[in-house]
C-alpha positions as CSV (number, residue, x, y, z in Angstrom):
1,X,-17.4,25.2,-24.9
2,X,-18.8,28.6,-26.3
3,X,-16.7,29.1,-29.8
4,X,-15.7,32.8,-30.5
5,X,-17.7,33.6,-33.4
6,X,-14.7,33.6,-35.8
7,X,-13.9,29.8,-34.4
8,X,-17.5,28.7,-34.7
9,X,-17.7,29.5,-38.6
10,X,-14.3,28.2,-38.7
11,X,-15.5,24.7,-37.6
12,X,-19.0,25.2,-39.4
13,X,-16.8,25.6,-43.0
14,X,-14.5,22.9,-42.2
15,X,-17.5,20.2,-41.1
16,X,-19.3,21.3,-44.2
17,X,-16.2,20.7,-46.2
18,X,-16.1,17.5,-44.5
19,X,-19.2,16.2,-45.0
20,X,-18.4,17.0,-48.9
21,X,-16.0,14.5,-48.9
22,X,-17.5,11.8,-47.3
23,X,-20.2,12.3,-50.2
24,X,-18.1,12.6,-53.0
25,X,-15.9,8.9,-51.4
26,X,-19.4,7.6,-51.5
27,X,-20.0,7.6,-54.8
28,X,-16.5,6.6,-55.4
29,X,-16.8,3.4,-53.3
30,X,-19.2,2.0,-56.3
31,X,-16.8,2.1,-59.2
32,X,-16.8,-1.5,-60.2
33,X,-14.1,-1.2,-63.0
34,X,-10.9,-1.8,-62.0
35,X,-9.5,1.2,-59.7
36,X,-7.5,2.2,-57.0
37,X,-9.0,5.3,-54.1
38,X,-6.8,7.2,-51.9
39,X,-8.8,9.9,-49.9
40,X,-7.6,12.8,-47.6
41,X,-4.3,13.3,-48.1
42,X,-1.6,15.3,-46.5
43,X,1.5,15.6,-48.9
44,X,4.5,17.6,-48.9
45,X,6.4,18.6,-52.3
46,X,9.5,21.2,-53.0
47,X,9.0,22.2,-49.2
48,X,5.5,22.9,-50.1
49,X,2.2,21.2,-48.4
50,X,-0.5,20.5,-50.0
51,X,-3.7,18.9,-49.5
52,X,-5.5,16.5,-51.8
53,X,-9.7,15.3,-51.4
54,X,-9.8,12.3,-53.3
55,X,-7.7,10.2,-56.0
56,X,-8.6,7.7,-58.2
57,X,-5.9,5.3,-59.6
58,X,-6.7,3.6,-63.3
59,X,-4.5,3.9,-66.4
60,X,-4.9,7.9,-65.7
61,X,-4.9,9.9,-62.4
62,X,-7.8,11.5,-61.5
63,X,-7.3,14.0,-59.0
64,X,-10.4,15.6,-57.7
65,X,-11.0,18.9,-55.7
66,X,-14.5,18.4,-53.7
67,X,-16.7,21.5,-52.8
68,X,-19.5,21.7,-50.6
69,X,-20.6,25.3,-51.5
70,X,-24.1,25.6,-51.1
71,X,-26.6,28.5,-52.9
72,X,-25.9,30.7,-55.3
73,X,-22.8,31.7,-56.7
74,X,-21.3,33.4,-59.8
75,X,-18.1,33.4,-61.9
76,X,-16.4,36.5,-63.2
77,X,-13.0,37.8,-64.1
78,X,-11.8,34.1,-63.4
79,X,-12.8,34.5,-59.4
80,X,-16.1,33.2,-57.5
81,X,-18.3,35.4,-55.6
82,X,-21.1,34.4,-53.5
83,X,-24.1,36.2,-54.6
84,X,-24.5,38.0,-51.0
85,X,-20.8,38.1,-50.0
86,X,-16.8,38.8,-51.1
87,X,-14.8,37.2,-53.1
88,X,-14.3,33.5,-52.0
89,X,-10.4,32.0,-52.9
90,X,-10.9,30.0,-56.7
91,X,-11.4,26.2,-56.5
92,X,-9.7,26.1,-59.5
93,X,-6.4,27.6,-58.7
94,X,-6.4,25.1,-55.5
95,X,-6.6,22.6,-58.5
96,X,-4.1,23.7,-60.5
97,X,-1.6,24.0,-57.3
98,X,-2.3,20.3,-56.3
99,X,-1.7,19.0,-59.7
100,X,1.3,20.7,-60.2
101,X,3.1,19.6,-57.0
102,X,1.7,16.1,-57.3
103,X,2.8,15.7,-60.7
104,X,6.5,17.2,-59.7
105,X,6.2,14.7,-56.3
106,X,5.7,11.6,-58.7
107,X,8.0,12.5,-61.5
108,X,10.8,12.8,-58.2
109,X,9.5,8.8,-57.2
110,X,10.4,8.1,-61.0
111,X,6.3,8.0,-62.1
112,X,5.0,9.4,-65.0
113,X,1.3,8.8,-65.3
114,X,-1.2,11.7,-66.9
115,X,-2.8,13.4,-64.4
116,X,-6.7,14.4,-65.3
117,X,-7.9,17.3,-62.7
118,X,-11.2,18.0,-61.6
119,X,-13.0,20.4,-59.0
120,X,-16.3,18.4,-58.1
121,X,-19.1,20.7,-56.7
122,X,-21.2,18.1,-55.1
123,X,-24.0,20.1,-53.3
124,X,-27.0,19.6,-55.2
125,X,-28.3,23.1,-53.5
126,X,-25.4,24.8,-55.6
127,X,-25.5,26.9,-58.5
128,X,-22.9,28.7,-60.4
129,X,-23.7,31.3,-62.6
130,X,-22.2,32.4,-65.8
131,X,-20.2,29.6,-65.5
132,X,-17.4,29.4,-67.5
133,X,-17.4,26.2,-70.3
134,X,-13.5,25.8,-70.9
135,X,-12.8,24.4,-66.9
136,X,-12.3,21.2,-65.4
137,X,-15.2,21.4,-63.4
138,X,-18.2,18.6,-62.4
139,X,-21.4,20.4,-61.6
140,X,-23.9,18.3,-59.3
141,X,-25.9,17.5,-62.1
142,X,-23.5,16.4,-64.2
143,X,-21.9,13.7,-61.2
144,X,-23.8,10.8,-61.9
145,X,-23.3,10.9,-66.0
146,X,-19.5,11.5,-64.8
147,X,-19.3,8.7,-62.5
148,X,-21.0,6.3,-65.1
149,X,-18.1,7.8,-67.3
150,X,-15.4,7.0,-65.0
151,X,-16.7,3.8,-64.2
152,X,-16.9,3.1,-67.8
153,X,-13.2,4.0,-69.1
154,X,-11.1,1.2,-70.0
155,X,-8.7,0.0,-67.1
156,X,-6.1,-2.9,-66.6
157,X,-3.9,-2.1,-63.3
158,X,-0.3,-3.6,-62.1
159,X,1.8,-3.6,-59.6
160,X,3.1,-0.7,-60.6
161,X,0.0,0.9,-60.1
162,X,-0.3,-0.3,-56.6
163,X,3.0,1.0,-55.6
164,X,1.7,4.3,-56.6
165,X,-0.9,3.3,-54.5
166,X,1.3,3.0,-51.6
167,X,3.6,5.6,-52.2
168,X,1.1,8.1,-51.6
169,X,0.1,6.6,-48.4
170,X,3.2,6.4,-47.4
171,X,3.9,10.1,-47.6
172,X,1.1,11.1,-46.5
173,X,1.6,14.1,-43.8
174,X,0.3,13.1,-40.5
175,X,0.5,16.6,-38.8
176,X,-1.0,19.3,-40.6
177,X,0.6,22.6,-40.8
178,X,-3.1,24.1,-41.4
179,X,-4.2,22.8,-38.0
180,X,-5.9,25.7,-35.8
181,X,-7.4,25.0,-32.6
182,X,-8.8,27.5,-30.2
183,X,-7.1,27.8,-27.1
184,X,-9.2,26.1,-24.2
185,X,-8.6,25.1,-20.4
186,X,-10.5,22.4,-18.4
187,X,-12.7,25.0,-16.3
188,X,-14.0,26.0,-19.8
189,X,-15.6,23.0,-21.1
190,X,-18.7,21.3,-20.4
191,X,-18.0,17.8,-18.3
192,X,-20.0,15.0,-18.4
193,X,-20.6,11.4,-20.4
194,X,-22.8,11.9,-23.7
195,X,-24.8,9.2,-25.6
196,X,-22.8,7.7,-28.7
197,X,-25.5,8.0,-31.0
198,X,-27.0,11.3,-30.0
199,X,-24.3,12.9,-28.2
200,X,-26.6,14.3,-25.8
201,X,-25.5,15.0,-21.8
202,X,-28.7,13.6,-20.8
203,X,-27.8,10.0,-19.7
204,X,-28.3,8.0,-16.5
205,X,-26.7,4.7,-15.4
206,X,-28.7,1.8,-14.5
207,X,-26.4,-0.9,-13.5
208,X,-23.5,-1.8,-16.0
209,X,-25.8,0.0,-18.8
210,X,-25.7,4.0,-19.7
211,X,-29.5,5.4,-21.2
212,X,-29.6,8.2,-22.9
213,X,-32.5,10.1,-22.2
214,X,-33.4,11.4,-25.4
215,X,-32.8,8.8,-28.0
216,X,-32.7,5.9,-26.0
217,X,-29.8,4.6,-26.9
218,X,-27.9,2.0,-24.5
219,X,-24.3,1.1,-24.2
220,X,-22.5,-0.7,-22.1
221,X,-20.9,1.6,-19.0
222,X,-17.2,0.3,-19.2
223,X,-17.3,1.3,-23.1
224,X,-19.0,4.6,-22.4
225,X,-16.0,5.4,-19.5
226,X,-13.7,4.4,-21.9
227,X,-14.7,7.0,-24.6
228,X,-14.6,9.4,-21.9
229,X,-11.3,8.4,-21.8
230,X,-10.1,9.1,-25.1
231,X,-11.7,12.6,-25.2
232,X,-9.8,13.5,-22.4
233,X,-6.3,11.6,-24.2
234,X,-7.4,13.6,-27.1
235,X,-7.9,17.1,-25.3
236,X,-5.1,17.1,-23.0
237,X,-2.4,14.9,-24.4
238,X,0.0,16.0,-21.8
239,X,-2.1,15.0,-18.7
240,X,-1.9,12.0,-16.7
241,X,-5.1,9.9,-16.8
242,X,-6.6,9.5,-13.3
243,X,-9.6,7.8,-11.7
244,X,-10.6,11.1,-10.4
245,X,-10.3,12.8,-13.7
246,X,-12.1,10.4,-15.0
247,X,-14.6,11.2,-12.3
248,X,-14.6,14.7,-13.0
249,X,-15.0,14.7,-16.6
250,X,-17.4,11.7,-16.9
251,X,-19.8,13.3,-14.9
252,X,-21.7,9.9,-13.7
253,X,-23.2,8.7,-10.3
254,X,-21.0,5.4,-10.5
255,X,-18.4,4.4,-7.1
256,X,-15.1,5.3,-7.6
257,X,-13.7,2.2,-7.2
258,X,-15.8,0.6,-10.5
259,X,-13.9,3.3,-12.2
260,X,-11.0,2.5,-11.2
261,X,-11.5,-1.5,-12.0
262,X,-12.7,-0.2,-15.3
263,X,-9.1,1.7,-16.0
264,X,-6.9,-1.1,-15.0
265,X,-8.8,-3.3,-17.2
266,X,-8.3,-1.6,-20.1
267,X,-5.2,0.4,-19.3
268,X,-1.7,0.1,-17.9
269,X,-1.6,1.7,-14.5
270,X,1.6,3.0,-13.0
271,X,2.6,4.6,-10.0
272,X,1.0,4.1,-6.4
273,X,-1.7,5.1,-4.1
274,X,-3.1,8.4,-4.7
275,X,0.1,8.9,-7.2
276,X,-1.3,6.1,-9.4
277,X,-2.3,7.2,-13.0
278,X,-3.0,5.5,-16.6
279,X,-1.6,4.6,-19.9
């Protein structure tokens, strides 16, 4: 659908700050001393919610705040400004908040481990100046010399250490507060099967196969309806599952009645006749 422009930069920041992480868990995937990674999590402490990028479990807790800020900033009077815009809200005091509610959630599970904090700008297109030289903070530069550090400090884990592990899974907050979706309806979307690759509308079937037009990707139709599928589960939780929703939002010159084989095959069906519908 066509975002507001509001909603648009809304989902722009939030993909960008997405991609960050993904980045950042790369290079935490290839620490080969012994470690424990939790990633994205959700937790709740003294009624509070807070979110954490990234944690990484060895005789000390290394909690890490991850920024994809791209161009050129600077630091003054202990807030971040982009060079061409208003104040933006300080990384660092998003630190400090996590670490003091995580520290209070694990001293409440009976855990006391020390707690190392770090904002990670991992954007090699950032630049912060007159940085100051007193904060926790990892510039891009500095990530791989960091890393090697990390990777490098001494480390002999327990079970205790995995129960930490799991404990912080375990609370992890599955619906987020935070969430803000703009209100849509069906008339308002765009219908119609993309590739899986490309995401691109323009795809044709040719037999049990679905060709995208513009990459050339191929995939097999029954998978293809299926995703369908669980973009409309995903859109319109509420809404009974249909072969002629399916239909609708699929968008594809394929007999009704293949659709229909395809949904009972992969989904309970209940009801009857034209009341029938999927689970």
């Amino acid at each position: 659908m066509n975002l507001p422009e509001s909603d648009k930069q809304y989902f722009l920041n939030l993909k960008k700050g997405f991609e960050g992480e993904v980045m950042f868990d790369k290079l935490t995937e290839k620490l080969e001393n012994e470690s424990l990674i939790v990633n994205d999590l959700l937790l709740k402490s003294n009624n509070t919610t807070f979110q954490i990028d990234s944690i990484v479990i060895k005789e000390t807790l290394y909690l890490f705040e991850v920024k994809n800020y791209e161009g050129d900033f600077y630091y003054q009077s202990d807030n971040f400004y982009p060079m061409n815009g208003n104040k933006i809200q300080n990384p660092l005091h998003q630190l400090n908040r996590s670490e003091s509610l995580l520290s209070q959630l694990l001293l409440k599970h009976g855990y006391r481990i020390p707690i190392e904090a770090w904002v990670v700008f991992i954007n090699p297109a950032f630049t912060l100046y007159q940085s100051p030289k007193d904060k926790p903070i990892i510039y891009p530069t500095q990530l791989d010399f960091f890393m090697k550090k990390l990777n490098a400090s001494p480390s002999k884990l327990n079970g205790r250490h995995h129960k930490l592990a799991e404990l912080l899974v375990s609370l992890h907050q599955h619906e987020s507060p935070y969430k803000e979706l703009p209100k849509y309806e069906d008339d308002q979307l765009k219908k119609g099967g993309t590739c899986k690759t490309c995401h691109s509308f323009s795809i044709s079937v040719n037999g049990r196969r679905i060709i995208c037009e513009e990459c050339g990707c191929e995939e097999d139709l029954e998978s293809a309806v299926m995703r369908s599928v669980k973009e409309l589960k995903l859109l319109f939780p509420d809404k009974k599952i249909t072969t002629n929703d399916v239909l609708d939002w699929c968008q594809v010159k394929v007999a009704k009645a293949r659709i229909s084989r395809i949904l009972k095959k992969n989904l309970k069906a209940s009801g009857y006749g034209q009341w029938s519908y999927y689970e």
